[in-house]
N, C-alpha and C positions, 0 to 999 in steps of 0.2 A: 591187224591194226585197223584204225579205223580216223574221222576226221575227230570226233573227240581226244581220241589217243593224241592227234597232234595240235589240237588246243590247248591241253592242256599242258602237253611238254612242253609249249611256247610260253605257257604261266608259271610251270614253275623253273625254266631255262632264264627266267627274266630275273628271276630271284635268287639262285642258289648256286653256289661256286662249281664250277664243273665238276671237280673230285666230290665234291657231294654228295652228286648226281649220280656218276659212276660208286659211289658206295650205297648209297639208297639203291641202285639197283640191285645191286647183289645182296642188300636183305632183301630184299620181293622177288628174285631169281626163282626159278626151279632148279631143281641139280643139272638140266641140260644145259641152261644159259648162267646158270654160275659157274660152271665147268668154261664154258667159252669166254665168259665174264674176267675169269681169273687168270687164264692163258693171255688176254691182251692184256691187261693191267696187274702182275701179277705185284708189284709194291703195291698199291691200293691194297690188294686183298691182304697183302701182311699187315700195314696198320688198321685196317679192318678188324682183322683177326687181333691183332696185339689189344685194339682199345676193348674189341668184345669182353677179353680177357680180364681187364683193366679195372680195377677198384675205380667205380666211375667213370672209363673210359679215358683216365686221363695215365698218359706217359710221363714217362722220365724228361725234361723239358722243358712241361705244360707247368705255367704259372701256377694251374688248380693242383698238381703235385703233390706238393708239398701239404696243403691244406689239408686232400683228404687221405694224404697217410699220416698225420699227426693227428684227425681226428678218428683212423681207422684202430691207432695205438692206445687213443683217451676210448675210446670202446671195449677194447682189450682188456687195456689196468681195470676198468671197472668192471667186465665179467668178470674178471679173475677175484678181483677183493671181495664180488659180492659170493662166488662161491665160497672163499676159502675164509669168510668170515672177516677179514681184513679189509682196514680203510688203505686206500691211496696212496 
């Protein structure tokens, strides 16, 4: 670590909700500090993991939900019609 390193944690500590931070880190983790990463926090790393997962990153809950599995469904109908030669 270095005085940059903590300059800059100070910019962007000033901006970003701390769960944020503790998830930003474990995408830029290596497998030793994500390993350690996930032992302390280990709810983080599930919604981590779930939103990774996630059409969008949005869960069950999340306002954007809804929006993008209805437009994940309007994507569907139309691959489907436009394979099978069928409208909508």
């Amino acid at each position: 670590m270095s005085l940059y390193d903590y300059e800059v944690s100070r910019t962007i500590g000033a901006e970003a909700p701390f769960y944020a931070l503790i998830m930003a880190a474990m995408h830029r983790a290596d497998t030793a500090n994500l390993a350690m990463l996930q032992d302390a926090w280990p709810e983080v790393w599930a919604e981590l993991d779930a939103r990774y997962n996630a059409a969008g990153g949005a869960l069950p809950g999340d306002r954007e939900y809804d929006a993008i599995q209805e437009a994940k469904q309007r994507w569907i109908d139309q691959a489907l019609a436009e394979t099978t030669g069928e409208g909508p």
